[in-house]
N, C-alpha and C positions, 0 to 999 in steps of 0.2 A: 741540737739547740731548739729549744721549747719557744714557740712564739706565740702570744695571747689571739686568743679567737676574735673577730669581728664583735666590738658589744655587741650585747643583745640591748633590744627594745630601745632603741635613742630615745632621749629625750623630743619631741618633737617641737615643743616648744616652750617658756617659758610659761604660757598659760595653760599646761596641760602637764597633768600628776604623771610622773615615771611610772609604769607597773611593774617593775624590779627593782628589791632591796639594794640597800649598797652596798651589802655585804656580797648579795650575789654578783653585784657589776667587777666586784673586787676577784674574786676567786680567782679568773682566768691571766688578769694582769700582779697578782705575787706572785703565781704560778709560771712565769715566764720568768727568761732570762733582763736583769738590771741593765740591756745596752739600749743605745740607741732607738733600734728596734719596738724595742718592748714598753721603752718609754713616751715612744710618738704615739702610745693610745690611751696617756693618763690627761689627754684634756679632756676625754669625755666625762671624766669624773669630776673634774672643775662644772663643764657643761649638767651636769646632774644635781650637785652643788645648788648653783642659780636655780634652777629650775622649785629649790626647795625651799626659796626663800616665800614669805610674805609675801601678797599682793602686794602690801602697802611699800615694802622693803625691795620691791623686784628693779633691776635696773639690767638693763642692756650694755654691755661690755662693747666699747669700740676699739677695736686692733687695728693701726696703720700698719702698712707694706709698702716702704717704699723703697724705689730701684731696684723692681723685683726682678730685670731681668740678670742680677749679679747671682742669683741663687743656680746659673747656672746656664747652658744651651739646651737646644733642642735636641740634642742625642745624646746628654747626659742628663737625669731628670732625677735622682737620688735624693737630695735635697728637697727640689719642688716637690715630690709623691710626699715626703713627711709633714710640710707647709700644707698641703692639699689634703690628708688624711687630719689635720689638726681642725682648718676650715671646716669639713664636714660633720666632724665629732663634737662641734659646738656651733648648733643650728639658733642658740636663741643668743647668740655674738655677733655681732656685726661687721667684718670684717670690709677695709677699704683696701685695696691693692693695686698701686701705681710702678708702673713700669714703660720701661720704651716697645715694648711686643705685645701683641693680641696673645692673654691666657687662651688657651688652644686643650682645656678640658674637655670642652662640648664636641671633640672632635673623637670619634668612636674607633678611630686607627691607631691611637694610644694607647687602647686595653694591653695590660701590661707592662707597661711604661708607667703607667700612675693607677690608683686603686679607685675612682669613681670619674670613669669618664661618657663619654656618647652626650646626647641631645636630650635624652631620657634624664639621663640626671643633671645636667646642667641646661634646661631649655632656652631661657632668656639670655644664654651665653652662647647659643649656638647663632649658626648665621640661616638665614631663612628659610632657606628652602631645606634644612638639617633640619629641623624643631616636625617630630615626628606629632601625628595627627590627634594621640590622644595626651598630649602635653600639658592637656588642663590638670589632667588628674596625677601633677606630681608631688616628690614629698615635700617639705617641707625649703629644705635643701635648694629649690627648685627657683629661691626668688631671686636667684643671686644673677647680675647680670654685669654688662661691663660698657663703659662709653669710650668708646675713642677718641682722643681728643688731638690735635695738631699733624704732625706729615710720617706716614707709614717708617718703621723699621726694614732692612734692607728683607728681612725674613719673614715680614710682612708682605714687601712688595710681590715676592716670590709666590707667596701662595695666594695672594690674591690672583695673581697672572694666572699660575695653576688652576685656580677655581673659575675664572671666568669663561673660559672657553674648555670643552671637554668633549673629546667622545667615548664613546665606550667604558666611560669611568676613568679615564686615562686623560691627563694635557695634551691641549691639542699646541699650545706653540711649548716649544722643544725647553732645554734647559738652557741650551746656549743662549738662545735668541731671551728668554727671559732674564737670565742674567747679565744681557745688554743693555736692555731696556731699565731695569733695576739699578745698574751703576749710571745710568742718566737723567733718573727720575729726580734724585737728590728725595724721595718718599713721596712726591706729591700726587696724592690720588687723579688728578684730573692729566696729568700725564698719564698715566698709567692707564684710563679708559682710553684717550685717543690712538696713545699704543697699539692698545686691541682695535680697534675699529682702523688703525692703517695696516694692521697684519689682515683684516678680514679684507680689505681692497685688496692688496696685495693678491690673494687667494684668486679673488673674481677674475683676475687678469689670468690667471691659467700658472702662473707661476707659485715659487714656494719661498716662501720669506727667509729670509736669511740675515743674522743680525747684523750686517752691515747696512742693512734699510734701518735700524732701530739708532744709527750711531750719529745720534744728533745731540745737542745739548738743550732747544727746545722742543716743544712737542711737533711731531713731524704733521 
């Protein structure tokens, strides 16, 4: 089963000429197979398109996404990699995308799971201390960012818990005790920090947290 190559030469942006014909952006996508597949990389020919219009004629396409986390979970990504390869292939579109879950692009342990992921290509979507050092100089792709708004997802809370405390690249509180803390939080971030900071007491006393210290309904 034939499947089209990565275009060549994206369009970078709408104020900036293609240097490939459409005839050559075409080749690789007749050339492939008419599924699924093969059709999740005919928006960059839309995105080439725009790019060829008039200054005076130029407009920026806005796409809503909303309840985006229906396209799926986090161990099945099928869907979302086509949604995400569409985003990328059309860099002079605007793309708004609301959902109950942190887009989790910028996160470099999904290579393979979806087609442009890390801090590298998604900088201003990564979380701080991810956004590698030479981050100025990305492409275009790069301006895309995302705001949180109201009280974490249960798979939010999770990996915030995971991200905050770490050693060796590893969580330092367990899965059980996070998933305590998680069904008590009801998402609210500021549980979630005092959380952490009574696991880290907990510690100082010589002992090892256990999620029955977490089983409160407000913050301990």
């Amino acid at each position: 089963m034939r499947r089209p190559a990565p275009p060549r030469g994206r369009c970078a942006s709408a104020g900036r000429p293609c240097g490939h014909s459409l005839s050559a952006r075409l080749a690789d996508l007749l050339e492939a197979d008419p599924d699924l597949e093969g059709l999740s990389f005919y928006p960059h020919l839309l995105a080439w398109e725009l790019a060829q219009l008039p200054a005076d004629k130029r407009v920026m396409p806005v796409i809503l996404l909303d309840t985006f986390e229906d396209v799926g979970d986090r161990t099945h990504r099928d869907l979302e990699r086509l949604i995400q390869r569409a985003v990328w292939l059309m860099p002079n579109c605007f793309f708004v995308i609301t959902g109950r879950s942190r887009l989790q692009w910028a996160d470099a342990a999904l290579q393979g799971q979806l087609d442009y992921t890390g801090p590298a290509a998604w900088p201003h979507m990564a979380l701080p201390a991810a956004v590698p050092a030479d981050g100025a100089a990305r492409p275009p792709h790069g301006h895309a960012r995302q705001v949180l708004i109201g009280d974490f997802s249960p798979e939010d809370c999770d990996d915030h818990l995971a991200r905050r405390l770490t050693r060796d690249g590893e969580p330092l509180i367990s899965e059980e005790i996070r998933q305590a803390i998680t069904g008590r939080s009801h998402g609210l971030p500021l549980y979630l920090d005092l959380s952490v900071m009574r696991f880290l007491e907990i510690r100082r006393t010589g002992r090892n947290p256990a999620p029955a210290d977490f089983d409160h309904d407000s913050p301990p």
